[in-house]
N, C-alpha and C positions, 0 to 999 in steps of 0.2 A: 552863040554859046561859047567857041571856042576863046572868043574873047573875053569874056566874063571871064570866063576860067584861068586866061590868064593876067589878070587883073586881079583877080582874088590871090592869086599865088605872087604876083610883086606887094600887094597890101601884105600879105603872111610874112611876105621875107623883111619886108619894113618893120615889120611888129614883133616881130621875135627877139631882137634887140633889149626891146625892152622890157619881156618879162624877167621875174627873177633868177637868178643863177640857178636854183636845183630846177626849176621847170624846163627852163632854158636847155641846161643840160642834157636832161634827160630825154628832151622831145628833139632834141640834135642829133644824141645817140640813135633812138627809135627808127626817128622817120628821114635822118638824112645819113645815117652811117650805117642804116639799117640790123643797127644789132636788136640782138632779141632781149624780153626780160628778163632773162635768165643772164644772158651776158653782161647786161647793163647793171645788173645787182651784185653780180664780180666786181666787175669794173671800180664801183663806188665802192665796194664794200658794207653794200646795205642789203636788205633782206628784199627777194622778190617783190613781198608784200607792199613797198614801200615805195618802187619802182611803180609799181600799177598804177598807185594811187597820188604816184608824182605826174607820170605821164597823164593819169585823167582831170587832175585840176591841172595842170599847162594847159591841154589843150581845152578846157573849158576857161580858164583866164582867155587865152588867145582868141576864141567865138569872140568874147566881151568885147574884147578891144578890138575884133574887127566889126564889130556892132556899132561901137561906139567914136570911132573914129571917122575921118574922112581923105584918110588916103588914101590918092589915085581918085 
């Protein structure tokens, strides 16, 4: 299991690359700089609301392309 796991996370760091800039973005902030939404919607100068809803299609583009891929 521990290998899966990390297997799935060099596939994620592979693929991240290539989503677009605001998802990209935003899900770099989140989940690797650990700011919060509130922080990341300073940051950008974008409304919380907009933030959510970047962070939730990144990381539903991101599932896709680790679905539909075959790296690793």
């Amino acid at each position: 299991e521990r290998l899966d796991d990390d297997l799935m996370i060099k596939k994620v760091r592979a693929l991240i690359p290539t989503l677009p800039q605001t998802y990209r973005a935003v899900l770099t902030m989140r989940y690797i700089d650990d700011f919060s939404i509130k922080e990341i919607a300073v940051a950008l100068e974008v409304s919380e609301n907009v933030v959510s809803v970047r962070v939730h299609r990144g990381l539903a583009r991101l599932k896709e392309l680790c679905e539909s891929t075959d790296i690793i």
